[in-house]
C-alpha positions in Angstrom: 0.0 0.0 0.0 1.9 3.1 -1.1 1.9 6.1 0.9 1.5 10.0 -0.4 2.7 12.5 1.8 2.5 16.3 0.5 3.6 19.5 1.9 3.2 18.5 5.1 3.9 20.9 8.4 4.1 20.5 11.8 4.4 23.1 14.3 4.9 23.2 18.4 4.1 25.7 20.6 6.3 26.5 23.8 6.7 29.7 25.3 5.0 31.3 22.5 7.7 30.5 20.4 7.0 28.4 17.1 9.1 25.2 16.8 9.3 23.9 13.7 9.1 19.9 13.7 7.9 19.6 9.9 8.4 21.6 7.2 6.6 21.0 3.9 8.0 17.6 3.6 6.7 15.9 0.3 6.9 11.5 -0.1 6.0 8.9 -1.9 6.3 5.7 0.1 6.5 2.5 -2.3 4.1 -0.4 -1.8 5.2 -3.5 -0.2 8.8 -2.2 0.9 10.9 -1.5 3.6 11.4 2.6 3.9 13.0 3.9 6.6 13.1 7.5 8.1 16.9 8.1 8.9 18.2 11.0 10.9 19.5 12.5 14.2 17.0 13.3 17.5 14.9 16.0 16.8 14.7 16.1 13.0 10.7 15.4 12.8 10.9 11.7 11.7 9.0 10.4 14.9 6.2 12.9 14.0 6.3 12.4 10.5 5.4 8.7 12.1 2.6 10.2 14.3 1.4 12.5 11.4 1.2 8.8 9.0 -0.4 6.7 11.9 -3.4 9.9 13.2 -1.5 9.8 16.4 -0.6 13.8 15.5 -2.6 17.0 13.6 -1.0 18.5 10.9 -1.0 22.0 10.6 -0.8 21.8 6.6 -0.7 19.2 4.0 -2.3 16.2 3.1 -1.9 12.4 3.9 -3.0 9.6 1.5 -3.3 5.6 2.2 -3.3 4.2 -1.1 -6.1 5.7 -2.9 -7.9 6.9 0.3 -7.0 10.8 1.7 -6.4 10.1 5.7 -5.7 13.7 6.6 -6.0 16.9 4.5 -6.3 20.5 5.9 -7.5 21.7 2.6 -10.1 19.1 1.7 -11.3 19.4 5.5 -10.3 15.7 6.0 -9.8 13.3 8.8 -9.8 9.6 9.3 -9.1 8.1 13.0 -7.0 6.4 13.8 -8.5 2.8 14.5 -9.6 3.6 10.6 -6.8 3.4 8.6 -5.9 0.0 8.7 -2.3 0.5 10.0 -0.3 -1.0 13.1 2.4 0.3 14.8 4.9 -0.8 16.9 6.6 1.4 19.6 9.7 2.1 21.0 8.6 0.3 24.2 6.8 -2.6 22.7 3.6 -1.4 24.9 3.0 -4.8 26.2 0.2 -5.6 28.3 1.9 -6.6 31.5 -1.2 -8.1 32.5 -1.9 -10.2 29.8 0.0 -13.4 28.7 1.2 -14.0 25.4 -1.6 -15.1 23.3 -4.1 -11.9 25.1 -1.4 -9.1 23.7 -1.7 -10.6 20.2 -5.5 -11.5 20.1 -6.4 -7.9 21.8 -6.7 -5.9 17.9 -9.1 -9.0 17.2 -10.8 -9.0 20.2 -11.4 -5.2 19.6 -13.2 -6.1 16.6 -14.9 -8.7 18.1 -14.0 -11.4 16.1 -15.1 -15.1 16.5 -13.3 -16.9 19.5 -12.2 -19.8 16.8 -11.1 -17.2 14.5 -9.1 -15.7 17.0 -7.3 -18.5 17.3 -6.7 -19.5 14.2 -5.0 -15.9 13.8 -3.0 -15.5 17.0 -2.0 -19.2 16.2 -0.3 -18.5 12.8 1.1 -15.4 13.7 2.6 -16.6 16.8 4.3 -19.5 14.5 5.5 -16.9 11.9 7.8 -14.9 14.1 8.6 -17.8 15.8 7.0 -17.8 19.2 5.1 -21.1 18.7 4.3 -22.1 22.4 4.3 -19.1 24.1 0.6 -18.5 24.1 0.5 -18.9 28.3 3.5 -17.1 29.0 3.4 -14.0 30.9 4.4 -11.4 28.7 6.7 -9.6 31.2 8.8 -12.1 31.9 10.1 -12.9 28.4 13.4 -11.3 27.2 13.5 -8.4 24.9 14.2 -9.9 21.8 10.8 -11.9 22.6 8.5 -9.2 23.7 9.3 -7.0 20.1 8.2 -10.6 18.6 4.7 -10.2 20.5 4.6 -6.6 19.9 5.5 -7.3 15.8 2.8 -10.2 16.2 0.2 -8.0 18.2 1.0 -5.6 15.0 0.6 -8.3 12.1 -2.3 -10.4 13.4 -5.1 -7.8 12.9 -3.8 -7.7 8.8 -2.6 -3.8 8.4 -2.3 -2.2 5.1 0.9 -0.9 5.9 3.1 -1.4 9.5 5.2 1.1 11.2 8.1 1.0 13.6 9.2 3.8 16.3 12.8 2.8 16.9 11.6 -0.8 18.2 15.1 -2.2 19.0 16.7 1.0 20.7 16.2 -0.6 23.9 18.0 -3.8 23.2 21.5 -4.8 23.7 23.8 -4.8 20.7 24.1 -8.4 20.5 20.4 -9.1 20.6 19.6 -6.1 18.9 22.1 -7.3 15.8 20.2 -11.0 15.8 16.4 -9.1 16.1 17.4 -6.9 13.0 17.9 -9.9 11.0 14.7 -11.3 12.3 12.9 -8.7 11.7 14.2 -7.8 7.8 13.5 -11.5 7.1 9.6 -11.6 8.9 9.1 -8.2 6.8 10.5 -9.5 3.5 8.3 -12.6 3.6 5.3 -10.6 4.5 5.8 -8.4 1.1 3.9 -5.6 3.7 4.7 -1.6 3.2 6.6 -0.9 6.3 8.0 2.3 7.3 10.8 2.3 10.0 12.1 5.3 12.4 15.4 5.1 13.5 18.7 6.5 14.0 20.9 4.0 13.8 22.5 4.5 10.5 23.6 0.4 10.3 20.0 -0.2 11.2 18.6 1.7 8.4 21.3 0.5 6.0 20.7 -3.2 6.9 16.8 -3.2 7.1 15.6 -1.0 4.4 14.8 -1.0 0.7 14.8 2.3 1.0 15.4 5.2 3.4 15.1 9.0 3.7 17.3 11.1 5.5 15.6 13.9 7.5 17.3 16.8 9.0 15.3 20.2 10.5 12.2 18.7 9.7 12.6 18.1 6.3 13.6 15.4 4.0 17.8 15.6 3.0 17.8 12.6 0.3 16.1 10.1 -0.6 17.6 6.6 -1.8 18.4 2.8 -1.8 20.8 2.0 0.8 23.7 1.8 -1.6 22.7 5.2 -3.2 23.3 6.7 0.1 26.0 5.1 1.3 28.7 5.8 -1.8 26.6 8.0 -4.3 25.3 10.7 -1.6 25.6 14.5 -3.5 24.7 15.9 0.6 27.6 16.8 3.0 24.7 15.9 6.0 24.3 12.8 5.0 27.7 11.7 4.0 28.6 12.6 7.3 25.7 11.3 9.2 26.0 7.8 7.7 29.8 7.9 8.6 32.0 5.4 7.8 32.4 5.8 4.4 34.6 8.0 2.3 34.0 11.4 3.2 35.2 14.1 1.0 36.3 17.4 2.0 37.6 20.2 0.0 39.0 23.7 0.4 35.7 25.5 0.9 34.9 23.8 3.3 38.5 24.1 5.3 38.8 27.5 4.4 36.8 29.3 2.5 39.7 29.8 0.4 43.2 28.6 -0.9 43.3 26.0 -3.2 44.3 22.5 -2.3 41.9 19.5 -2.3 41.7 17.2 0.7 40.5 13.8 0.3 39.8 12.5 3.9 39.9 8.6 3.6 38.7 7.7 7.1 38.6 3.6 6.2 41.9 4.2 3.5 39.6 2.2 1.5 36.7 2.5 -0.6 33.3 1.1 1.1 33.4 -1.7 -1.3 36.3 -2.7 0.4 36.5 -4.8 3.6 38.4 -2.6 6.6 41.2 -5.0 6.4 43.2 -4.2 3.8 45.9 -7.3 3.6 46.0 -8.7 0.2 47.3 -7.0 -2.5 44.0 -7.6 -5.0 42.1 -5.2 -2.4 45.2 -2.2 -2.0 44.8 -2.1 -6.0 41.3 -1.9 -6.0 41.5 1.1 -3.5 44.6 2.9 -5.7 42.3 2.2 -8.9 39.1 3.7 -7.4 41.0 6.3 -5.8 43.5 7.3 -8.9 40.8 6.8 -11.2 36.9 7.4 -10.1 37.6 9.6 -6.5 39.5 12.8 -7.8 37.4 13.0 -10.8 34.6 12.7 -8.4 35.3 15.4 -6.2 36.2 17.3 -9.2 33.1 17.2 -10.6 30.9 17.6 -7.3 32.5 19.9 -5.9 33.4 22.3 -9.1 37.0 22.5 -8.0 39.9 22.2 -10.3 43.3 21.0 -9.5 46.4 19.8 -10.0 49.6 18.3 -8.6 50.7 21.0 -6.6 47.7 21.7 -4.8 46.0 18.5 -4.1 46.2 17.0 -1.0 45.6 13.3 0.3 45.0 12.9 3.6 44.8 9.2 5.4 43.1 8.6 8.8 43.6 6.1 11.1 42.3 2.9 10.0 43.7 3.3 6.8 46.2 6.0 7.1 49.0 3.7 6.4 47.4 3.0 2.7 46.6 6.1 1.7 50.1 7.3 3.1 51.6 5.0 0.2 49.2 5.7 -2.8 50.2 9.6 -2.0 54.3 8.7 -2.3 53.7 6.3 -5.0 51.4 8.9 -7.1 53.9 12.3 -6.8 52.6 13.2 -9.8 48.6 13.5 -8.7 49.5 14.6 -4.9 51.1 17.7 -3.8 50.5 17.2 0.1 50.5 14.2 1.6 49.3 13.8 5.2 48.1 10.3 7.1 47.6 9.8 11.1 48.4 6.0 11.3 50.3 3.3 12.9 50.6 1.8 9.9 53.5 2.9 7.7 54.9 1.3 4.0 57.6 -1.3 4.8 59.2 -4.1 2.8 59.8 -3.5 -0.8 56.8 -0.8 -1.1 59.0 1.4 1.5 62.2 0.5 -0.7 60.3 1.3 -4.0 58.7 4.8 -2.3 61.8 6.1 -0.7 64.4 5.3 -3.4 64.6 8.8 -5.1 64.2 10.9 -1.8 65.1 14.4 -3.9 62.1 13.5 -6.0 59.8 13.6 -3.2 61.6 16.6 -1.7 60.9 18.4 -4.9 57.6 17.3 -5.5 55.6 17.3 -2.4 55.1 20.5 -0.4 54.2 18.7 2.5 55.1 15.2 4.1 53.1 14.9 7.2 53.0 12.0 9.5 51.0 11.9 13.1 50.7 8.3 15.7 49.4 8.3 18.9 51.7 7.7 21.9 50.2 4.4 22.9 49.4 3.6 19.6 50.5 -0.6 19.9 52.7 -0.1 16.9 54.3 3.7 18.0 57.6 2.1 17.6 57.4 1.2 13.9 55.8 4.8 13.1 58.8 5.8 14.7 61.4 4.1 13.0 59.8 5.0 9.6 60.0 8.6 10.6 63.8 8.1 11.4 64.5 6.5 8.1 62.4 9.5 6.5 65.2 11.8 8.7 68.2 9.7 7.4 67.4 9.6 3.6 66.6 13.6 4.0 63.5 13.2 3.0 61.4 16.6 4.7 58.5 15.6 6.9 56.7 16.7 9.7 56.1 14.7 12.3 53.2 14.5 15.0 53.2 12.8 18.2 49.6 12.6 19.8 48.0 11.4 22.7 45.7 8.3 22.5 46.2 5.7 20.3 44.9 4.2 17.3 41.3 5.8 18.0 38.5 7.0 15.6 38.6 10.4 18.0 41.4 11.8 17.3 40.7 12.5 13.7 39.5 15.9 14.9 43.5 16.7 16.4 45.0 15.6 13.1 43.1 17.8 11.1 43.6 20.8 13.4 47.2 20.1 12.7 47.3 19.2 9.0 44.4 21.4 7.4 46.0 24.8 8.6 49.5 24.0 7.1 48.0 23.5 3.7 47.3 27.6 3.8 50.2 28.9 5.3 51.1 31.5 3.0 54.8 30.2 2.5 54.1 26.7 1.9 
């Protein structure tokens, strides 16, 4: 059952000061697929929910359920609630705690006062689809949380909804369990071929469940894609950096307003397609290929900037610092600057092949800049490198942090290595 959602706003009151929670947000939801609303606390997508379900006014807008108008300011129209054949499942699972199993899930049917037999014939093959065959008399407070989202998910399914939706259901999970529920839940939803629509903001939530997601930001909607699109195709700075973990791409207006050099900011060292690990060789060429090939033309294009050797940058973070650190000495003739904060260092023949011709890299590179945490567990191999950079005469700068090989420090080594790209006499 698709979903049409257009110029819709929602406004709060507090203080007698307006807060904005939606903001002519226009959707199409797809029938029978997974779509998630993605985006930090306090964008609007748990009211966007409430809007969907009746549980919140409008102020503007209109709502359609298929071919039926739920809500519409302008047409004067407004369907309940218990009247537009949707189920939702909340954050808390809102689980009788005086009911047993088989109660929670029969209640929607009992509300509509279906036959006792039918009931059970219901309750009875939903219970077996997500896997609680069994649990009819089982108090429903005393089951663990993985179980009780099962009754609540059941409780939802039994009563036959058009579409289904989901408040952040797993938030109050553990990891673990909340990891094996996910799968559950993607599976029970796929099989059902039911329009869902998910809240969360877990970005590996939304990227594992969904067909597709919309990120939301200030109330209104960011971008709208397949998982994939918006994990390596994103056009928006937001979402790049909200989903995290991927490639993020940074250039000089956004360091400086100014000055000229491009940064690439390689956080993994590796293209998302990539696994984190980069040991074999196969998966280092496929990051140098995407990189030399697809990312600078990328940035290129996107961000309307044009450069060249001398003022490009590369700059490799930990967790792949060490990798993007060799691609930049390997590849004088694309990279000006060069900059990593890693453990990891070239070695073996790669260091031999990189530091043979050190007045090459001297006059090519404007800046050499290598950064390692104190504690870092391999500080004493960043080390030596640094000393072999020092006897060959190769000029570097070196950075000695605290910490170790930690996703937080990014923030230090760019405070260090952005500013020296725009020092006038560099």
């Amino acid at each position: 059952m698709e979903i049409r959602i257009k110029n819709l706003s929602k406004y709060f009151f507090s203080e007698s000061k307006r807060i904005t929670a939606l903001e002519d947000v226009d959707l199409e939801i797809p029938s029978n697929r997974i779509f998630t609303l993605l985006g930090p606390s306090g964008c609007g997508k748990t009211t966007l929910l409430r809007c969907i379900v009746g549980l919140e006014t409008p102020d503007s807008g209109e709502i359609a359920i298929g071919d039926e108008i739920v809500w519409s300011k302008e047409k004067d129209i407004l369907v309940p609630p218990e009247k537009r054949a949707l189920s939702m499942v909340f954050q808390t699972y809102a689980i009788w705690p005086h009911m047993n199993v088989f109660d929670n899930v029969a209640y929607p049917l009992q509300t509509r006062k279906e036959s006792r037999e039918e009931i059970r014939r219901k309750v009875e093959q939903t219970l077996r689809f997500v896997q609680l065959e069994g649990f009819e008399k089982r108090p429903a407070p005393k089951l663990s949380g993985g179980q009780q989202q099962r009754v609540a998910l059941a409780r939802a399914l039994v009563a036959e909804p058009k579409v289904i939706l989901f408040d952040e259901p797993l938030s109050n999970l553990d990891a673990k369990l909340r990891e094996e529920t996910r799968k559950e839940l993607r599976s029970f939803l796929t099989q059902l071929e039911i329009t869902a629509v998910y809240v969360t903001h877990d970005r590996i939530e939304a990227l594992s469940l969904s067909d597709v997601l919309a990120v939301m930001k200030d109330g209104r909607i960011v971008e709208i894609g397949t998982p994939r699109q918006i994990y390596f195709e994103s056009n928006q700075r937001f979402v790049a950096d909200f989903i995290g973990r991927a490639n993020l791409i940074v250039d000089n207006l956004l360091a400086a307003n100014k000055a000229e050099p491009l940064i690439i900011v390689m956080p993994y060292g590796h293209t998302p397609a990539a696994p984190p690990v980069m040991s074999s060789i196969g998966r280092y060429q496929s990051f140098e290929r995407d990189l030399t090939e697809d990312v600078i033309g990328y940035v290129q294009t996107n961000y309307r900037v044009s450069t060249d050797q001398k003022d490009r940058a590369i700059a490799g973070l930990s967790m792949g610092g060490g990798q993007s650190l060799t691609i930049g000495l390997g590849h004088l003739d694309l990279f000006g600057w060069v900059g990593a904060f890693s453990s990891a260092v070239p070695e073996g023949e790669n260091l031999e092949k990189l530091l043979a011709e050190p007045e090459a890299i001297n006059d090519k590179l404007k800046l050499l800049w290598i950064g390692c945490g104190k504690n870092d567990f391999l500080f004493e191999r960043n080390q030596k490198f640094l000393e072999r950079l020092k006897t060959d005469k190769i000029s570097h700068v070196g950075h000695i942090t605290e910490g170790a090989h930690e996703w937080r420090l990014w923030r230090i080594y760019l405070s260090e290595f952005v500013p020296l790209l725009f020092r006038p006499d560099m």
